[in-house]
N, C-alpha and C positions, 0 to 999 in steps of 0.2 A: 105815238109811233115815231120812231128812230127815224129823220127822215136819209140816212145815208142807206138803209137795207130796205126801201119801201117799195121797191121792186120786187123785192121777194116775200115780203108778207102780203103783198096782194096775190099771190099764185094759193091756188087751193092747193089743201092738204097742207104746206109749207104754213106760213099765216106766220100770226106773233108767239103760237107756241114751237114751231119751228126754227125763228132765229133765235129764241130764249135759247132752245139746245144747242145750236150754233157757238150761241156764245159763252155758255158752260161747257164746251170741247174740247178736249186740250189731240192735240195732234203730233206726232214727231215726226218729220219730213226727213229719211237718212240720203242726205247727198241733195247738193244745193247745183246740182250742172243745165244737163240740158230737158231734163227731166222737174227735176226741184225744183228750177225756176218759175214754170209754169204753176205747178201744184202752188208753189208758194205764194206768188202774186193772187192766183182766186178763191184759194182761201183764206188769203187775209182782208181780200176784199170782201168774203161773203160774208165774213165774221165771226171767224173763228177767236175762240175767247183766247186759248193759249195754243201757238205757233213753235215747234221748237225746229231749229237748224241744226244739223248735224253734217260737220265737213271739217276735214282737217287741210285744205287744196289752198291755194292764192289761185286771182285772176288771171289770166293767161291767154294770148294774142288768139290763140287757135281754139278759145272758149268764144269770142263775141260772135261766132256765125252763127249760134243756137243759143246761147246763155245771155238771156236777154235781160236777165236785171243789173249785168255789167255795160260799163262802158270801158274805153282805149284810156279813159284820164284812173283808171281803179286798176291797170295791170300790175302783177306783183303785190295788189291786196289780198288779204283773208275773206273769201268767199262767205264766210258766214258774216263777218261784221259791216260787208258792204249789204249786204240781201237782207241783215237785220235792219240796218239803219233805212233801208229802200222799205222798207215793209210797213215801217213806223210812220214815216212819211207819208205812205199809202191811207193806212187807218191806224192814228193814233191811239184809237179804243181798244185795240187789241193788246196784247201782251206776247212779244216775241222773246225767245228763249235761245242765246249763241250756245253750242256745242261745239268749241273750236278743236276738234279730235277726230281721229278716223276711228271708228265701228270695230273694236275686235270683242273677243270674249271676257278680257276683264271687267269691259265698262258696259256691256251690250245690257244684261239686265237688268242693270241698276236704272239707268237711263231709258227705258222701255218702260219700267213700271211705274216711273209716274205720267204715264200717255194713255190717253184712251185706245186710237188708232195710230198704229205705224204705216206710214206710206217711200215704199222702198223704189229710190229715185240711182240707186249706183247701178252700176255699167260691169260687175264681174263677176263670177258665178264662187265665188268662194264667199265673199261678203252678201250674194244672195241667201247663199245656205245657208248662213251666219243667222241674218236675220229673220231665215223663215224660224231656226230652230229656237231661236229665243222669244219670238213671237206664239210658238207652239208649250214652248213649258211657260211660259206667264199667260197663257189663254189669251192671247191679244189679237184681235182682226189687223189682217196685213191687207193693203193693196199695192201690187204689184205692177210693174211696170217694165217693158225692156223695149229699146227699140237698135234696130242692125240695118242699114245703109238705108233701101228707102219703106222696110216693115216695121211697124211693131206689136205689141201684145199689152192688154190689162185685163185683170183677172182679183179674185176676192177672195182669199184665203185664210181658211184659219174660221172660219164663222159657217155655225150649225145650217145646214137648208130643213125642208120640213120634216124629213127623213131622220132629221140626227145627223146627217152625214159631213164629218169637216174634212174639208180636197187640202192640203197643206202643197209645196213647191216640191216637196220630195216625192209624191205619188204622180207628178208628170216628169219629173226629170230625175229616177235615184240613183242613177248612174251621168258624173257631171262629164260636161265634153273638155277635153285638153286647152289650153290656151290657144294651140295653134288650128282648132277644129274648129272652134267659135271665136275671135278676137276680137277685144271691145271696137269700139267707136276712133278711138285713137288709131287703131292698124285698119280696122276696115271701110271707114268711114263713114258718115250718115248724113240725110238730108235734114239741111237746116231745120228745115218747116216741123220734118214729124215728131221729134222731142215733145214742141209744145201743142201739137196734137194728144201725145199720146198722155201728157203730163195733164192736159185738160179734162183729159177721160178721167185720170186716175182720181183729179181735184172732186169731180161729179162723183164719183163713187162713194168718197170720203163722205160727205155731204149729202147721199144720199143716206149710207148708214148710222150715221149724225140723227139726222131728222125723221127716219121709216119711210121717207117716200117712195114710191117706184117701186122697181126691180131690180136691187145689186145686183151686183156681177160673184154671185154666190154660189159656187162652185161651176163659174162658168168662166168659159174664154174668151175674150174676143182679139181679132186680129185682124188688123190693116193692115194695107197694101196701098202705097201712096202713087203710087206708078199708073197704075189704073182702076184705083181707087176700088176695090176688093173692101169689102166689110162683112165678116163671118164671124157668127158666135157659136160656141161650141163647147157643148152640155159636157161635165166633169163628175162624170155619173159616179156612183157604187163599185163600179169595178175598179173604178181607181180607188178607194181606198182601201189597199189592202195593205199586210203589215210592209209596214217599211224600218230602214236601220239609221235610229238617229240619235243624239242624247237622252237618255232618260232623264236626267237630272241636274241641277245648278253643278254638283262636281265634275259630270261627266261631261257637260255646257264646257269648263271650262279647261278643260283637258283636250279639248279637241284642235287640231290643227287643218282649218278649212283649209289652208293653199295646198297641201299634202294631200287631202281629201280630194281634191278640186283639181290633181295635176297640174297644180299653177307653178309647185314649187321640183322646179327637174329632177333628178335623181345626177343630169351629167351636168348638170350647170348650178356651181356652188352659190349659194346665196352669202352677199357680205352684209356687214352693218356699216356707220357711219365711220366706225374707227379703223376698221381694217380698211374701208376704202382710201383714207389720209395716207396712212401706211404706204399702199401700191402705190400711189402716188408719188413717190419717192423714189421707185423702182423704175429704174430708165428700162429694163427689158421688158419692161409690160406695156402691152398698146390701149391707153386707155379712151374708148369710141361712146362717143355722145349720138344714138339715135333719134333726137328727137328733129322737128325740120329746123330750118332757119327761123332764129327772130324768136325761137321759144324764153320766155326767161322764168326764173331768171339765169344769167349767161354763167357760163360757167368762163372763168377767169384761170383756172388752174390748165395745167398739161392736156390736151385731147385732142382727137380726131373724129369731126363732124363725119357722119355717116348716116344720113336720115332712112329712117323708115320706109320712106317711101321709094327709096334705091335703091335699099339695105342689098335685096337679094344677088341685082347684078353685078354687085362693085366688092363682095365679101372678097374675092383674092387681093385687091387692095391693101388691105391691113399686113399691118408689117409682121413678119413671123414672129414666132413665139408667143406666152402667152397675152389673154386679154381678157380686161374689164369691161364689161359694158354698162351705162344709167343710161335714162331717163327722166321725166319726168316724176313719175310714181314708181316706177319701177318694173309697170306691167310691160309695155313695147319692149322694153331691153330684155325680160326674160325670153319672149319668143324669139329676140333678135338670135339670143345664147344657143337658143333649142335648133336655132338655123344652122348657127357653126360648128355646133358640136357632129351635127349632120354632114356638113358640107368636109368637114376637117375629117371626121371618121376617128373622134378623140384622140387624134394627136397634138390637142393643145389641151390647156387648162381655161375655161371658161366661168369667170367669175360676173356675175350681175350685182348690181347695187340695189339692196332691198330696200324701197321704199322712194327710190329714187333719189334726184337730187336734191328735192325740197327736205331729206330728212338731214344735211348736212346742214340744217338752219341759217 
C-alpha cells in the first residue's frame, strides 16, 4: 500500500482498486483561478495519475484573495507554470500537463480528447458553452462549476443517469444572459472563501466518477449560499432535455463564434486586436481608459487614463471628448465598461475595446 493515499484506501467501496483508477485518470482542469485552484490541489493530492492545466492568464495582485496556489513573490507569472510546478511539489507521483493558452475552438477538441474528465473552472458564459459543446461532441463528462459574489453551483453534465438521459449546460441555460445581466467575478465580485468551496465540490465529483462511488451530481444541481449557508439539490429531470441548438459537428464546432453567441461581443462597441490597438495609440484624439483597479499589472507604461471598474459608472463624464478605447485585463471588464458609454453617450462617440486585453499585447 502506497503509504501517501492510505487514507483513502482504507474507506470502503474506495480501497486499492479505487486509487488504481485514481491513478489511471487523466483529468483536464480548464482555467487555473479561483475555482482551478482548489480542484487542482485535491486532485493531485488524491492522485490523479494525469493533471492537465489549462490557462493562458499571469498571476495578478487581485488573484491572491481566492487563488490560493499563488503567492505576491509569483505576480506577473504564467498561472499554469506556477500551479504546475506547485502541484509537482505537492505529489511528485503524478504527472501534470502545462496548457499555456486560452480555450477557444481551434484547440478545444483536440486537447479534450486525450482527457477522461473535463472540469470547467472559467468565469464566462461564452467559454462555458465552448466547453460544454466540445465536451458533448467528444462524449466527454463535464463537471461544472460557477460561483457569483457570495453563491455558487456544481453540477455533472454530459454523463447518462439510469434513464439514458444526458442534462448538458445548454438545456438549463439556451438562451445566454449579456455580459451586463450576469458579470464575471472581476465586475461583481466574489467571496474569497466560496471558489474553493465550490472547487472542492467539483474535485469530489471528478473523484467520485473516477472511482463509482456514491452518488454524482448526474444530472443534478446543487447550489450554495454562503451567506446563510443554504444547501439545495435540484433534480435535472427529462424535461430538460429537450432539443436544443448547438454544433452538430467538429466543422460546425468550429465555425462557431461563442462571444457573438454569448452577447459578449456588442454590436456598438468594436472589438480591436493587438495591432490596431498600437495604432490608436498614436492618435492623440482618442482617450485611451485602463478600467482595471490600482496596482493591477502588469502596468501599462504607454498613453492612458486610469478609470477603475469600480467607479467606472459615476466618473464616465470625465473622459475627454471624442472617441475612446477602452482594456483591461482580459478584456471582459472593458467590454461592459464600452456597453456603459455607448449607453451613457447615446452613440455619439466611437467606442473601441481591446480584445483580449492587455495581456494579449505580450
Amino acid at each position: 500500500m502506497n503509504e501517501r493515499y492510505s487514507r483513502q484506501t482504507l474507506l470502503k467501496n474506495l480501497g486499492e482498486t479505487g486509487q488504481q483508477k485514481l491513478l489511471q485518470a487523466k483529468v483536464l482542469v480548464v482555467g487555473a483561478g479561483g475555482l482551478g485552484c482548489p480542484v487542482l490541489q485535491y486532485l493531485a493530492a488524491a492522485g490523479i495519475g494525469t493533471l492537465g492545466i489549462v490557462d493562458g492568464d499571469i498571476v495578478s495582485l487581485s488573484n491572491l484573495q481566492r487563488q490560493v496556489l499563488y503567492t505576491s513573490a509569483e505576480i506577473g507569472q504564467y498561472k499554469t507554470s506556477v500551479a504546475a510546478a506547485r502541484l509537482r511539489q505537492m505529489n511528485p507521483e503524478i504527472r501534470v500537463n502545462e496548457h499555456l493558452l486560452f480555450i477557444d475552438t481551434r484547440n478545444a477538441l483536440d486537447l479534450f480528447e486525450q482527457y477522461d474528465i473535463i472540469v470547467d473552472g472559467t468565469d464566462n458564459f461564452a467559454t462555458r458553452y465552448l466547453i460544454n459543446d466540445a465536451c458533448v461532441l467528444l462524449n466527454k463528462p463535464l463537471v461544472f462549476g460557477a460561483v457569483y459574489q457570495y453563491a455558487g453551483q456544481v453540477a455533472v453534465f454530459n454523463v447518462a443517469d439510469q434513464e439514458s438521459v444526458k442534462i448538458n449546460y445548454r438545456h438549463l441555460f439556451p438562451v445566454p444572459p449579456s455580459a451586463q445581466e450576469a458579470p464575471d467575478c472581476a465586475t461583481a465580485g466574489v467571496l474569497g472563501t466560496l471558489p474553493g468551496m465550490i472547487g472542492m465540490m467539483q474535485a469530489t465529483e471528478a473523484i467520485k466518477l473516477i472511482t463509482g462511488i456514491g452518488e454524482p451530481l448526474i444530472n443534478k444541481m446543487v447550489t450554495y449560499n454562503a451567506l446563510n449557508n443554504d444547501l439545495m439539490t435540484v433534480d435535472l429531470s427529462a424535461a430538460f432535455a429537450l432539443p436544443i441548438t448547438m454544433p452538430e459537428n467538429e466543422h460546425e464546432f468550429k465555425q462557431m463564434n461563442y462571444e457573438i453567441f454569448c452577447n459578449s461581443s456588442s454590436n456598438t462597441v468594436e472589438q480591436i486586436d493587438a495591432a490596431k490597438f498600437r495604432q490608436f495609440l498614436q492618435d492623440e484624439n482618442l482617450a485611451i481608459i485602463d478600467v482595471r483597479e490600482p496596482g493591477e499589472k502588469p502596468l501599462a507604461t504607454f498613453r492612458h487614463i486610469q478609470l477603475p471598474m469600480s467607479a467606472f459608472k459615476e466618473n464616465m463624464d470625465q473622459i475627454p471628448a471624442g472617441d475612446v478605447v477602452i482594456f483591461c485585463q482580459s478584456g471582459k471588464r472593458s467590454l461592459i465598461a464600452g456597453e456603459l458609454l455607448v449607453a451613457h453617450f447615446n452613440d455619439r462617440r466611437r467606442i473601441y475595446n481591446l480584445k483580449n486585453g492587455i495581456l494579449s499585447l505580450g
